[in-house]
N, C-alpha and C positions, 0 to 999 in steps of 0.2 A: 819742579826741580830747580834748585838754585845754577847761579852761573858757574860753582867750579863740579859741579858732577853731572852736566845735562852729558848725554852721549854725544860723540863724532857725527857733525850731519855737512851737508853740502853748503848750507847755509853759515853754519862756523868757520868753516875752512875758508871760504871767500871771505869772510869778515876779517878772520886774521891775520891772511893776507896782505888784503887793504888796510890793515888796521899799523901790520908794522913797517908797510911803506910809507903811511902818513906819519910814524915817527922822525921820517928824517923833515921834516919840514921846523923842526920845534927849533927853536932858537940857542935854547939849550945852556946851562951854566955860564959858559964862557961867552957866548955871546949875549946870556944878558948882563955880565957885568962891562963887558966892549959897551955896550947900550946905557946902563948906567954912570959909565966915566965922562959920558959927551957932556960938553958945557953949557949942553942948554935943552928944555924942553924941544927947539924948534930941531937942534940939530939932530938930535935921538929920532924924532919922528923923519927926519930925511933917510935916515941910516935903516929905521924900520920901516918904510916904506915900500924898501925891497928885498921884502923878505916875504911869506907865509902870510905875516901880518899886513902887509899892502893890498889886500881884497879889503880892510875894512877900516886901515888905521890909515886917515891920510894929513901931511903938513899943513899947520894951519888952526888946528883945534888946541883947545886948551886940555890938561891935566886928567879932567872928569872924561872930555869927550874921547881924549886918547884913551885910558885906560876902558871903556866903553867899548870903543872898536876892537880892543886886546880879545874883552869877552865874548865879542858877535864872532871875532874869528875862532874860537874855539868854540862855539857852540855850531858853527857853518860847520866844520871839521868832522864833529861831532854825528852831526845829519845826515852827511855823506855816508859814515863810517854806517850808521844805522841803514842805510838803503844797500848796503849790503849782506846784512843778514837776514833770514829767515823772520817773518813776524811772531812765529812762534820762541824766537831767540831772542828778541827786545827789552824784553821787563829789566835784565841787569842796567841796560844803556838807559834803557826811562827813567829807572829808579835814582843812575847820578847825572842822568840830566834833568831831573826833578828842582837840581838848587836855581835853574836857571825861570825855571817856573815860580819856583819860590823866593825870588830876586823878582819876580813880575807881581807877585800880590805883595810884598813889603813895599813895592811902588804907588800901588794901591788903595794901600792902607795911610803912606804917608798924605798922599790926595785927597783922601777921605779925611783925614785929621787938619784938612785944611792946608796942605803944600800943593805945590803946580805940579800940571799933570808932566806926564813923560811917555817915552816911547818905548813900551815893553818889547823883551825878546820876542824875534819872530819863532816859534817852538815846533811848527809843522807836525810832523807824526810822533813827536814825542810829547806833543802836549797830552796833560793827564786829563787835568779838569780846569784850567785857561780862558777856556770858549767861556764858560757856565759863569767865571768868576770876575772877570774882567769889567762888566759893566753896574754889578753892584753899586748900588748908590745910600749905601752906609756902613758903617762898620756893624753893626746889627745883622743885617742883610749879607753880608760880606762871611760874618760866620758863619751864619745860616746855612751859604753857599757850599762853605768850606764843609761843616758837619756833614754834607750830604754828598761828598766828595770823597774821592780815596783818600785824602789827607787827613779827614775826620775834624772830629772836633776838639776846634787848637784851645781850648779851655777857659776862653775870655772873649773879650771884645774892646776889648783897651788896646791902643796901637802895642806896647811891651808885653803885653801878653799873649798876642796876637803872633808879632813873631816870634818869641820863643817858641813858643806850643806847635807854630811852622816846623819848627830847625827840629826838635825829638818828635815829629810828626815824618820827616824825611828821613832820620836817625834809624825810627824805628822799620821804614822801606829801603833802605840800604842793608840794614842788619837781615832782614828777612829775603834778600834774593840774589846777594853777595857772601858766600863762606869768606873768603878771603877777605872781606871788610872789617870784621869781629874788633880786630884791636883798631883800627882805623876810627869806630865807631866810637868803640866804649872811651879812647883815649882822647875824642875830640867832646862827647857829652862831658867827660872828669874837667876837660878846657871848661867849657862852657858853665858850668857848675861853678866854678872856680870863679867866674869874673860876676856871675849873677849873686853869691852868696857873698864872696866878700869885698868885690866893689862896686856893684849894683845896690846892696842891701836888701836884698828880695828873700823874705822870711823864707825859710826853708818846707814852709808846711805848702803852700803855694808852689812850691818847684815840683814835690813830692804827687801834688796832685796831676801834677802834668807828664806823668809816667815816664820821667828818665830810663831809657834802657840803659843795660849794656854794665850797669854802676853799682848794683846792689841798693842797701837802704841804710847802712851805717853813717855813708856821708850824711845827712841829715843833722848831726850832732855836731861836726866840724867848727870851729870858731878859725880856722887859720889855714895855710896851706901847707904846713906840717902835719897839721892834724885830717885835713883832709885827705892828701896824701896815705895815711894809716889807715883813713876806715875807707877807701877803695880798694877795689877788688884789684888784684896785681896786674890784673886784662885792661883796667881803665889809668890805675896810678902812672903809668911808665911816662908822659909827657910835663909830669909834676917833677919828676925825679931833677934834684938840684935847684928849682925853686923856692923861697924862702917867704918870698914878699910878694904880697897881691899883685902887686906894681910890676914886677918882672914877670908873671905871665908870658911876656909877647916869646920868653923865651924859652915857654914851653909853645909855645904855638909854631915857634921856627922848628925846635924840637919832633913835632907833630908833622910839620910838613917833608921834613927828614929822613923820617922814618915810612910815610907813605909812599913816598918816591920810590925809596928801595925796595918796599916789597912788591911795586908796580912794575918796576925794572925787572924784577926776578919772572913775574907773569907775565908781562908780554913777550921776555925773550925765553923763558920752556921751550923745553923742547919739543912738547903737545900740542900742538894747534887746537884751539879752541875757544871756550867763551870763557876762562882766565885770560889768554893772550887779548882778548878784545876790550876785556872789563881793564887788565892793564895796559892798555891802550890811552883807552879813557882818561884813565888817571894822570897818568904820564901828559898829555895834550893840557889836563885842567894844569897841573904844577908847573909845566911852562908857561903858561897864560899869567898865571900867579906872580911866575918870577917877572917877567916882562912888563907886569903891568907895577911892581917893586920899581924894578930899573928905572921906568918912564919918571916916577916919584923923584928917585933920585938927582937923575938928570935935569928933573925942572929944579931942585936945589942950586944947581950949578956942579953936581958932579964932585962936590969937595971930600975934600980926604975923610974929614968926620964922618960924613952921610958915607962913602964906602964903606968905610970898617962896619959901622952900623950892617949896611947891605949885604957883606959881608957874611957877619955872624947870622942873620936872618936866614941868605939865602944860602 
C-alpha cells in the first residue's frame, strides 16, 4: 500500500503526532528572509544558531559548510520522525529520504572521477543500499553496485549519467509509494528534462533510455520550452507554465517549489492523521531546509536589496 491509503494504525498516529510538533521548529518564510537580510554570512549563522538549526549549523564555517549543516539538521529531523513509526510504515519516509542517500553517491562519484573525498550523510535506518555502495572503488564497480541495488541500474557510468539515471531512479520510488507526489513528480522530471535537453544538450534518445516517469514520450521531439511545454502531459507541464527561455527555468523550479509546499501544508494539517500527515511533514521540514539554506546564500552576498527581490521571487 502506498502512503496515502495504508489504514489507521498505532504506528501513524504517533508519527503524526510527532511529525506536526516538529513543524513548529522550521524557520519558516519569515524567518528566512529575517536570515537573509543579515549583513553578513557570519551574522546569519549567529542568528541561526539559535534556532532548530543550532544542533548542526555553528558560527564560524563558510557558505558550503553552513548550508551542509542546514541539510544534517533536516535529515536528523527526519530520523527522529522515522523512529516514531511503525517499520512497516517507512518506505514513504525512505523513499524521500532517499535524495539524501543519493546526495551520498553523487559524492561518490565526484571522488571517483578524481575530486576529494567528503563526509557522507550519516542515513541510520533509512539507508537503502549506502553500506554496499559507499566503498566502491570505480565508477564501473559503483554501477555495478548500484544495478544490484533498489536503485537499479542508472544507465551509464559516466559521472552525468550517473547522476541523472540517480535522480529518475528516485523519481521513479517517490511516484510508486507516495499518491500524493504524482504532480510533485512528473513536474520536477518536466524541470529536469527541460535543463538536460536544452541547456545540457543531451540527445534526447539518451534521456528516453533512462525511463523518465511521470512525462509521456512526446517531449522527445521538443526543440524549445514552448514546445516542450505542449508535448507534456498537463500532470508534468504546470512548472513550465510562463517560461519562455532555457535561461529562466530557475523560475519554474521556484515555481515547483511553490507548489509543493502547498500541497504539503494541505497534508500534514488534515484532518486525518496518518501517513499523508507524515509524508507532509517531510516535505514541509525538506522546503524549510531549502529556504534556509537560500537565505544563508543571500546573507553571505551582504543581504543587498538586489539578492532580496531575487530571494524574494525564488522563495
Amino acid at each position: 500500500m502506498r502512503a496515502t491509503d495504508r489504514p489507521l494504525t498505532p504506528g501513524w498516529v504517533a508519527g503524526s503526532i510527532r511529525a506536526r510538533a516538529m513543524l513548529s521548529r522550521r524557520l519558516g518564510r519569515d524567518g528566512a528572509f529575517e536570515l537573509a537580510g543579515r549583513a553578513s554570512l557570519e551574522d546569519a549563522l549567529a542568528a541561526l544558531s539559535a534556532t532548530a538549526y543550532g544542533r548542526t549549523v555553528r558560527p564560524g564555517v563558510d557558505l558550503a559548510g553552513a548550508q551542509r549543516g542546514v541539510a544534517d539538521a533536516v535529515l536528523w529531523h527526519v530520523r527522529v520522525l522515522a523512529g516514531w513509526v511503525l517499520p512497516s510504515a517507512l518506505e514513504p519516509i525512505r523513499a524521500l529520504a532517499a535524495w539524501f542517500e543519493l546526495a551520498n553517491v553523487d559524492e561518490r562519484v565526484a571522488y571517483l572521477a578524481g575530486g576529494a573525498p567528503s563526509t557522507p550523510f550519516t542515513l541510520g535506518g533509512l539507508a537503502t543500499a549506502w553500506p554496499r555502495l559507499a566503498d566502491a572503488q570505480s565508477l564501473p564497480e559503483l554501477r555495478g553496485r548500484l544495478a544490484a541495488s533498489t536503485w537499479g541500474d542508472p544507465g551509464g557510468e559516466d559521472p552525468a549519467t550517473l547522476r541523472l539515471g540517480l535522480r529518475l531512479a528516485w523519481a521513479r520510488r517517490v511516484l510508486a509509494s507516495i499518491d500524493a507526489a504524482a504532480a510533485w513528480v512528473a513536474g520536477g522530471v518536466a524541470l529536469l528534462l527541460a535543463r538536460e535537453l536544452l541547456l545540457a544538450g543531451r540527445p534526447a534518445s539518451a534521456l528516453a533510455a533512462l525511463r523518465p516517469p511521470g512525462v509521456g514520450s512526446a517531449w522527445a521531439q521538443a526543440g524549445s520550452v514552448a514546445a516542450l511545454r505542449a508535448a507534456l502531459p498537463a500532470g508534468a507541464a504546470w512548472p513550465l507554465e510562463g517560461v519562455d527561455d532555457p535561461q529562466q527555468l530557475w523560475r519554474g523550479e521556484a515555481a515547483w517549489w511553490r507548489r509543493v509546499e502547498q500541497d504539503a501544508e494541505q497534508l500534514a494539517r488534515g484532518v486525518r492523521l496518518g501517513g499523508p500527515t507524515v509524508v507532509g511533514s517531510v516535505v514541509l521540514l525538506a522546503v524549510d531546509g531549502w529556504r534556509t539554506a537560500g537565505a544563508l546564500e543571500v546573507a553571505a552576498r551582504g543581504g543587498g536589496r538586489d539578492a532580496m527581490e531575487v530571494f524574494e521571487e525564488i522563495a
